[in-house]
C-alpha positions as CSV (number, residue, x, y, z in Angstrom):
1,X,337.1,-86.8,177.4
2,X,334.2,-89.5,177.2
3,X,331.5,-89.6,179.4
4,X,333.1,-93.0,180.5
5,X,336.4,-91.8,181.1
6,X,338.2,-90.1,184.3
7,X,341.1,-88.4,185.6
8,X,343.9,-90.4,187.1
9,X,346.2,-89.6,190.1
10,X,349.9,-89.7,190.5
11,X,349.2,-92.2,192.9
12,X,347.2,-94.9,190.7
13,X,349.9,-94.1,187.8
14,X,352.7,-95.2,189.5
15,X,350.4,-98.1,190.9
16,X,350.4,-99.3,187.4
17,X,353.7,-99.1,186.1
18,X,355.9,-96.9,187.8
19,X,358.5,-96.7,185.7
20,X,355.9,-95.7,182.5
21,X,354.4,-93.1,184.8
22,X,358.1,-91.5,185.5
23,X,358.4,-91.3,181.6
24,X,354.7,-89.9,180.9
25,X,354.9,-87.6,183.6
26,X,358.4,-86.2,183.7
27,X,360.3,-88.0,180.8
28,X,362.5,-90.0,183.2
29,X,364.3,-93.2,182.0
30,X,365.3,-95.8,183.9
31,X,369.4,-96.9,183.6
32,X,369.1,-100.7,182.8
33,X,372.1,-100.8,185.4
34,X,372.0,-99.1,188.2
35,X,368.1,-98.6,188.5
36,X,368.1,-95.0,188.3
37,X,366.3,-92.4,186.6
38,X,367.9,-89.9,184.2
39,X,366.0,-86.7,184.1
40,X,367.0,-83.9,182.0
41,X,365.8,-80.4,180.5
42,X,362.3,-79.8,180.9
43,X,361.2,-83.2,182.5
44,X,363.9,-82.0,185.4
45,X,362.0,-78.7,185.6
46,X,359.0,-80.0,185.7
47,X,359.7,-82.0,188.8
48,X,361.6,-79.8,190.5
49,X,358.4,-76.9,189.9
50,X,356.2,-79.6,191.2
51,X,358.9,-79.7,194.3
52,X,359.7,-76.4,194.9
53,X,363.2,-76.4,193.8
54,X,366.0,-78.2,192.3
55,X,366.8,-82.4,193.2
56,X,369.9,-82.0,194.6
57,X,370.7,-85.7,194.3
58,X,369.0,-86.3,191.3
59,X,371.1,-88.5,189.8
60,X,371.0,-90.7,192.5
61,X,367.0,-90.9,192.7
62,X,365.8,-94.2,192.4
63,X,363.7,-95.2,189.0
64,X,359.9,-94.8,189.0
65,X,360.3,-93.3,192.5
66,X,357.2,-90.9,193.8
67,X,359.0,-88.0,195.2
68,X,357.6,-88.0,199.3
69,X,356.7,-84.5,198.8
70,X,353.7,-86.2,196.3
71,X,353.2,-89.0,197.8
72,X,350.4,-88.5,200.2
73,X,347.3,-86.6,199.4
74,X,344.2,-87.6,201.9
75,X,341.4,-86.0,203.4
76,X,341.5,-85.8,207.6
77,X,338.4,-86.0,209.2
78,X,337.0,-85.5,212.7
79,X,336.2,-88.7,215.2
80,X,335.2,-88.1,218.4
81,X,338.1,-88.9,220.9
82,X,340.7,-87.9,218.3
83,X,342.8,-85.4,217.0
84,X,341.2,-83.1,213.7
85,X,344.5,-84.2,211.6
86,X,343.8,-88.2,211.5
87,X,343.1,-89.6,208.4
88,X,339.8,-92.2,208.3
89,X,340.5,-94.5,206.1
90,X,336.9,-96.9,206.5
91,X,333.9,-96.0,209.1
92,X,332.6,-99.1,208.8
93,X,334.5,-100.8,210.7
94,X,336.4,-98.0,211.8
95,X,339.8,-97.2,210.6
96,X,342.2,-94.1,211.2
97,X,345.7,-93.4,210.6
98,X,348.0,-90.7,212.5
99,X,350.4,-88.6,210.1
100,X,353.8,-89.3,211.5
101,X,354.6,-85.4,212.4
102,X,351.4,-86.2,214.5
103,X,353.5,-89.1,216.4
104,X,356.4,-87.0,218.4
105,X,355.6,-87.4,221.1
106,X,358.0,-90.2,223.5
107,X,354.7,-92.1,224.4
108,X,351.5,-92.0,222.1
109,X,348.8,-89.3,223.5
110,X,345.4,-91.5,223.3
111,X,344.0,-88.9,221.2
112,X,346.6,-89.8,218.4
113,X,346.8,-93.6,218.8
114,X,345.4,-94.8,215.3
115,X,342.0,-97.0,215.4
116,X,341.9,-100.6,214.1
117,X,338.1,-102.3,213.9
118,X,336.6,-105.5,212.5
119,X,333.2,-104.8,213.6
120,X,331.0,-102.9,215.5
121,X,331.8,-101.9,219.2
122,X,329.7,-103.2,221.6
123,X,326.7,-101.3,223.0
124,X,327.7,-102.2,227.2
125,X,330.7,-101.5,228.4
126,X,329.8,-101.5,232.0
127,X,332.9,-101.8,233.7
128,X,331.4,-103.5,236.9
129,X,329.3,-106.1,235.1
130,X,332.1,-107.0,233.2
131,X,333.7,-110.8,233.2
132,X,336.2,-112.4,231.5
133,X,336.1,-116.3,231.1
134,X,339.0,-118.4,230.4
135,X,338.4,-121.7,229.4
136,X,339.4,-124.1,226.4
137,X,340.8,-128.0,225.9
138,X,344.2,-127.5,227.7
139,X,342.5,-125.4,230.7
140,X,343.0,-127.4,233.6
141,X,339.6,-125.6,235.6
142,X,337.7,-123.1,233.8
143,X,337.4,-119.6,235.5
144,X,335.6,-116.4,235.6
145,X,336.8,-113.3,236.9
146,X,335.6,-109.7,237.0
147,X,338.0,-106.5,236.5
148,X,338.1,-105.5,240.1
149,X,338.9,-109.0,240.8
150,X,342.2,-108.4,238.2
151,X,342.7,-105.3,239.8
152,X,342.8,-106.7,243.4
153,X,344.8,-110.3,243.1
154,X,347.1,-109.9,240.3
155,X,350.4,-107.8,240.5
156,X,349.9,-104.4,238.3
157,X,352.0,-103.2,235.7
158,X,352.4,-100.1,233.7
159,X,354.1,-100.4,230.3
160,X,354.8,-98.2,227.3
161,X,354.4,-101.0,225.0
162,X,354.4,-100.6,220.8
163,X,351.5,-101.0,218.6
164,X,351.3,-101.7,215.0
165,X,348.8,-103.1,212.3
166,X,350.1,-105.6,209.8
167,X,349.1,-103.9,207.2
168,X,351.0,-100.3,207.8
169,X,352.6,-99.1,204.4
170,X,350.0,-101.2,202.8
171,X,349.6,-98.4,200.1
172,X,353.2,-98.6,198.6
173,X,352.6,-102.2,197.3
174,X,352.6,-102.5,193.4
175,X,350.0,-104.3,192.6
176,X,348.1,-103.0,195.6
177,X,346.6,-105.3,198.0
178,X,342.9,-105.1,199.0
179,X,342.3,-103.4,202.6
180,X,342.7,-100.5,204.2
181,X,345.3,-98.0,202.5
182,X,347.9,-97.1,205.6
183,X,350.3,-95.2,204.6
184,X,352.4,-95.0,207.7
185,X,350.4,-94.0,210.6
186,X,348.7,-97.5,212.3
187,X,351.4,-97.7,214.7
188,X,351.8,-96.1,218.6
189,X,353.4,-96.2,222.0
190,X,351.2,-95.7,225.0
191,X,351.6,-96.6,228.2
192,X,349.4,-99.1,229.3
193,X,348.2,-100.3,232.7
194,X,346.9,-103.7,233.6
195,X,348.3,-107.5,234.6
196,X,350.1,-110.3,233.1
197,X,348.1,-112.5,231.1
198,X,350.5,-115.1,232.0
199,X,349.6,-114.8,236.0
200,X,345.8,-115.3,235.0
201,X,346.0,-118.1,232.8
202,X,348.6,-120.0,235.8
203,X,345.4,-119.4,237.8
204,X,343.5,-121.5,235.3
205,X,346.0,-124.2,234.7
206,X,347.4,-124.3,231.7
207,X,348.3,-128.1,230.3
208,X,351.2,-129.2,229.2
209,X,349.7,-130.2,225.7
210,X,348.8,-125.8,225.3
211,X,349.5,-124.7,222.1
212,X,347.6,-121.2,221.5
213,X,345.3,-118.9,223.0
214,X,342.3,-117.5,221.4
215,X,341.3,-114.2,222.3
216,X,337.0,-113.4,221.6
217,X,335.7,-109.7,222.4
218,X,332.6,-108.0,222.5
219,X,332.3,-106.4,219.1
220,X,330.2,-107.2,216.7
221,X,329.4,-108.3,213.4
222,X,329.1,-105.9,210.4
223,X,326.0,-108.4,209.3
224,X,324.4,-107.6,212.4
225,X,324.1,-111.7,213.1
226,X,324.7,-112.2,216.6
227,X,325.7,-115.7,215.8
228,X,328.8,-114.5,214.0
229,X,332.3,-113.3,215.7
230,X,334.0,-110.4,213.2
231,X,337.6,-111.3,214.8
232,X,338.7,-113.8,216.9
233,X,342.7,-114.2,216.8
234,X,345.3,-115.4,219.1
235,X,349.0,-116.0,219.6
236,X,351.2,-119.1,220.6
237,X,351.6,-119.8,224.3
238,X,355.2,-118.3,224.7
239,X,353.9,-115.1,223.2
240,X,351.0,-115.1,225.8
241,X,353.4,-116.3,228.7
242,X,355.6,-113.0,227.7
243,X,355.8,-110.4,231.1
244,X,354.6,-107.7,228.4
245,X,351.4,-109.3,227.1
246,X,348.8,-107.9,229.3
247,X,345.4,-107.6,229.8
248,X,345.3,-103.7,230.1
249,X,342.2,-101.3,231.6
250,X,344.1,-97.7,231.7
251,X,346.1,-96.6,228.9
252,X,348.4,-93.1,229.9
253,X,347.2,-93.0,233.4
254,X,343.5,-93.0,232.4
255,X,340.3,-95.3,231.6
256,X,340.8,-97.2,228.4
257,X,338.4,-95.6,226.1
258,X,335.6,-97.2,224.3
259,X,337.3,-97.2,221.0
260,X,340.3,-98.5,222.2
261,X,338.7,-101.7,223.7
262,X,337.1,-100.9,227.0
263,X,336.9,-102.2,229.6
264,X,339.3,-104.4,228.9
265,X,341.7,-105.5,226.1
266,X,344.6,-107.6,225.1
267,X,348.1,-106.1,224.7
268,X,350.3,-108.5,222.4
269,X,353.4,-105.8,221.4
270,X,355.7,-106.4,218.7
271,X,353.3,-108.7,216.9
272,X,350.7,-107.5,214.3
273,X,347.9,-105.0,216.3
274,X,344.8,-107.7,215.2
275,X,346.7,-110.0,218.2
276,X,345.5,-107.4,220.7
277,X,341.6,-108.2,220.9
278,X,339.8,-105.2,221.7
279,X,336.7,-105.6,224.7
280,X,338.0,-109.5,225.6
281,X,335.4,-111.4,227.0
282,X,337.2,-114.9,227.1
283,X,340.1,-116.6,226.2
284,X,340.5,-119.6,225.0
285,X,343.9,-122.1,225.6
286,X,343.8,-124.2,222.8
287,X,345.3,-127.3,222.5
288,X,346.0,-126.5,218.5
289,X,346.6,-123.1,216.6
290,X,343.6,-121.0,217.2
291,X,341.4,-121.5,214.3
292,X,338.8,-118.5,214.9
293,X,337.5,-116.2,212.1
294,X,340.4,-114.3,210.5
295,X,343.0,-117.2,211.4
296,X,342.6,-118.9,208.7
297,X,342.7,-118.6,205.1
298,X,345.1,-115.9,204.0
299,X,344.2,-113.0,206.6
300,X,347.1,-111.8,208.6
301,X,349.2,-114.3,206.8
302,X,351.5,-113.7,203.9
303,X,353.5,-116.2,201.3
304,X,356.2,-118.7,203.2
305,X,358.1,-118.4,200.4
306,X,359.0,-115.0,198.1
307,X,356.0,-114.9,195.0
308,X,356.5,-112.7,192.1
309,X,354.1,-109.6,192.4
310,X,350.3,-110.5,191.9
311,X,350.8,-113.9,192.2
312,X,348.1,-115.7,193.3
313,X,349.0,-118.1,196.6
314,X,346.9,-120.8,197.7
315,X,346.2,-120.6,201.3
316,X,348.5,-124.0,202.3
317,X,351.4,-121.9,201.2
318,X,350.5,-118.9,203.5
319,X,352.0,-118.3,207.1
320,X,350.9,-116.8,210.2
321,X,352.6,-113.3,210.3
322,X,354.3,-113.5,214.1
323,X,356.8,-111.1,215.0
324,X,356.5,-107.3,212.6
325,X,360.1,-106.6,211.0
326,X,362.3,-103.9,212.2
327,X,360.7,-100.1,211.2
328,X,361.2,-96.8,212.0
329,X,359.3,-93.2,211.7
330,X,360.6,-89.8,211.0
331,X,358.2,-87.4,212.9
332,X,360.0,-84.1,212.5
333,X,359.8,-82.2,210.7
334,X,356.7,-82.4,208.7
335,X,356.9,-83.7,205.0
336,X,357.4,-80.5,203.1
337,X,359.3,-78.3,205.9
338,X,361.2,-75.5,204.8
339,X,364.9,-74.8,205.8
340,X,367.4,-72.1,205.5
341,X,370.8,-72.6,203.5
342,X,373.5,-73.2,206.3
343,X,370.9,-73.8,209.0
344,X,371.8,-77.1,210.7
345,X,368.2,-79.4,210.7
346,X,367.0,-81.8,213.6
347,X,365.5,-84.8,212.7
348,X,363.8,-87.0,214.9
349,X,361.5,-89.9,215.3
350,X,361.0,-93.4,216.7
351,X,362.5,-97.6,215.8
352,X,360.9,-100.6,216.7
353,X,361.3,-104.3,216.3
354,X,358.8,-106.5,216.9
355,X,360.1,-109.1,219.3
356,X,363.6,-107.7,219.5
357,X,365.3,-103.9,220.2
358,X,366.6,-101.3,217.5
359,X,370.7,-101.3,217.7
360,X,371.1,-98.0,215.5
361,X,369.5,-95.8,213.1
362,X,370.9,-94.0,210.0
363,X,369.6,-91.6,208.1
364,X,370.4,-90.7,204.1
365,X,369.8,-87.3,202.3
366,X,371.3,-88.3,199.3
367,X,368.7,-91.4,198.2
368,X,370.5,-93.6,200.3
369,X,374.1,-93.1,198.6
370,X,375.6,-92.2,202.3
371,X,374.0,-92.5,205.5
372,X,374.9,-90.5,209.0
373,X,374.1,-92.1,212.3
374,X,372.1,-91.1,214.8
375,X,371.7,-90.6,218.8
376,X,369.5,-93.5,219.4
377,X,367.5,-94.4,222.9
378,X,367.3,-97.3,224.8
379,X,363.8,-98.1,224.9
380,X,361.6,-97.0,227.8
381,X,361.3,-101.0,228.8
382,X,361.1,-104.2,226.4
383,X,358.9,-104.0,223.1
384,X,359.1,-100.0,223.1
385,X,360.0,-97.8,220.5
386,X,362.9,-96.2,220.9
387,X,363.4,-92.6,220.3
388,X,366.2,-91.2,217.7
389,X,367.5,-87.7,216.6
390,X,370.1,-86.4,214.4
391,X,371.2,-83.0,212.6
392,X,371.8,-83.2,209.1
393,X,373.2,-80.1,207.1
394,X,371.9,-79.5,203.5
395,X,374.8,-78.8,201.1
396,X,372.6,-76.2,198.5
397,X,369.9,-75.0,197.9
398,X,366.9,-77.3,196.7
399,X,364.4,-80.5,196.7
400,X,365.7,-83.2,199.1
401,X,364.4,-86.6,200.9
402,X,365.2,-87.3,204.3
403,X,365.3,-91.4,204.7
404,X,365.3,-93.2,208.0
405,X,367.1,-96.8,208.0
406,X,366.4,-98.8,211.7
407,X,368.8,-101.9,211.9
408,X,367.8,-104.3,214.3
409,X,370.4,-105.9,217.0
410,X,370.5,-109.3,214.8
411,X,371.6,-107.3,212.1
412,X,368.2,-107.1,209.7
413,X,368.4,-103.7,207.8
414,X,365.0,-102.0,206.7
415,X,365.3,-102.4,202.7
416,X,365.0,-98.8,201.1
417,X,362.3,-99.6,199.0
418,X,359.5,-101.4,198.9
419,X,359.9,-105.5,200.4
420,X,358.8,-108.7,198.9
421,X,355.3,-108.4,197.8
422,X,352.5,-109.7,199.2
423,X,348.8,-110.7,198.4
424,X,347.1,-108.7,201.5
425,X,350.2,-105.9,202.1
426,X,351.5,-107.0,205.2
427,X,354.9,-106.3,206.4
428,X,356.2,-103.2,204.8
429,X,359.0,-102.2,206.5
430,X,360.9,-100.1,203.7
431,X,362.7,-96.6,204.4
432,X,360.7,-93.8,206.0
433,X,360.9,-90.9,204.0
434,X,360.0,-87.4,203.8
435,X,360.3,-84.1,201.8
436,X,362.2,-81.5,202.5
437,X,363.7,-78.0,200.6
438,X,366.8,-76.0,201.3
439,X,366.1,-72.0,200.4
């Protein structure tokens, strides 16, 4: 090998051409019909050595498919705050992912809640010389009101509300999008404790010509310019008139931490985590679609209409991502958990949908060719994840994949694969799936 050539993952292969790294790699073809790949002799033990035993659905596993049990290989790190097995993704601005088995637990310990930044925090976060400021065209009288002043003349409320970046799954998307890789960890659901954004902008009048608000927090600017705002995003008025956006100080009982936008932070759930601005200052209620940085162009916006993969999209044709599609996570067992022939398995995990609730959940060990339902929760209150659970029984020895399907209740299925493409990743909502092997 050349001084100017290098090693390339399994990842970045199948990045490239999937179906060309399933025939390098293992020798698997692809049936022209029914999308699947035909494996045989020693490309079918190579795989299943790489697995740890045989693919006891084979035939039924999808072309230029990246078995789960390969499928994630990253580094974990140590942040302050936060649990040794989180995955930084960026430090500057901060970025870390949970690994589902990580995410259990009914409502999201703070210490495993993933981290989302566009800048820098800021350097004060004195709680008692903190103010927030709402203002803007349709305001009808401009305020200013400290936190104990929210705490003492607006009713409280406690929530377990979801979380999610736009850009979860990003990492699956053929060609891949720039940003952050998530796999499937930016997502959570803590409790959190504040008051209706709603009652305070009714203190300052809203207008009847409101359109938006604009959310603008502390943090700052990567260039160090204090002129410049890294993020300033918003949502329409009958998203910030919802009883479950808040404006939250306490998250699980306790002080919202500095990472996690203290002392104070907007709580927007169901739509994508870049709506809930972290150490909010003031909000704006604009008379027009909030037009702060990162509202415009193509961030947190994807194509209004389906583009073939890698297509370039001018930013007219791009639209405001609003409400996250229906998702769900499969947090036990780990990826890679051993069981016992004749041993019945529980599987569990959480669904979510945006603005609406999860009606069931199924869940496939045979790449999707049946599917068994499960024992699915109500949600805690509105815009929580709900939690599910089933037992499954392995029929033989071998490799398998345990796939979770969350169907919303308007009907919308998560696809099994990978969704329309688009140029910045957003919206990934295909099949959670993990590895598994029957001994």
């Amino acid at each position: 090998m050349s001084a100017r050539q290098r090693e390339r993952g399994l990842h970045e292969l199948y990045r490239e051409d999937s179906e060309l790294a399933d025939l390098q790699i293992w020798g698997r073809r692809p049936d022209p019909l029914t999308r699947r790949g035909f494996l045989k002799g020693s490309g079918m033990a190579a795989m299943a050595a790489a697995l740890g035993g045989e693919i006891v659905f084979a035939p039924y596993m999808p072309a230029g498919l990246l078995p789960a049990a390969l499928a994630q290989s990253q580094e974990s790190l140590r942040i302050s705050g936060k649990h040794p097995g989180l995955t930084v993704l960026s430090d500057r601005p901060l970025s870390v992912e949970t690994p589902a088995h990580l995410l259990d637990d009914e409502v999201t310990p703070v210490d495993r809640l993933f981290v989302r930044n566009n800048g820098d925090p800021p350097t004060s976060t004195d709680p008692s010389d903190w103010r927030l400021r709402i203002d803007g065209e349709a305001t009808e009288r401009p305020i200013e009101i400290s936190l104990a002043e929210l705490k003492r003349d607006f009713p409280i409320r406690d929530l377990a509300l979801q979380l999610e970046c736009a850009g979860n799954g990003r990492s699956e998307y053929d060609p891949p999008a720039s940003g952050n890789q998530w796999t499937t960890g930016a997502v959570g659901c803590p409790r959190w404790t504040g008051v209706r954004l709603s009652d305070v902008l009714r203190r300052a009048g809203v207008l009847e010509n409101a359109v938006y608000i604009g959310y603008y927090g502390a943090d700052r600017h990567l260039s160090g310019d204090p002129e410049l705002v890294p993020i300033s995003r918003g949502v329409p008025m009958s998203k910030a008139l919802e009883d479950e956006t808040l404006l939250a100080w306490a998250i699980n009982g306790g002080d919202l931490p500095a990472l996690h936008g203290a002392p104070l932070r907007l709580v927007c759930p169901g739509w994508p985590g870049s709506a809930s601005g972290k150490w909010v200052h003031r909000i704006a209620v604009r008379d027009r679609i909030h037009d702060g940085p990162k509202m415009t162009g193509q961030s947190y916006r994807v194509p209004c209409n389906p583009v073939a993969p890698g297509e370039s999209v001018d930013d007219a044709d791009m639209c405001i991502v609003e409400a996250l599609p229906v998702k769900s996570l499969i947090t036990y067992p780990r990826s890679g958990a051993v069981h016992e022939l004749g041993s019945v398995a529980e599987v569990r995990g959480h669904a979510w949908a945006g603005d609406s609730s999860v009606e069931m959940l199924d869940v496939s060990i045979d790449f999707g060719q049946t599917w068994k339902r499960c024992d699915l929760q109500p949600p805690a209150n509105r815009l929580s994840w709900q939690r599910w659970r089933a037992h499954v029984e392995f029929p033989s020895r071998g490799y398998y994949e345990v796939w979770a399907r969350a169907t919303d209740k308007a009907g919308r299925t998560q696809p099994m694969l990978v969704p329309g493409w688009n140029p910045r990743g957003y919206l990934n909502n295909a099949c959670h799936r993990i590895a598994t092997r029957v001994v």
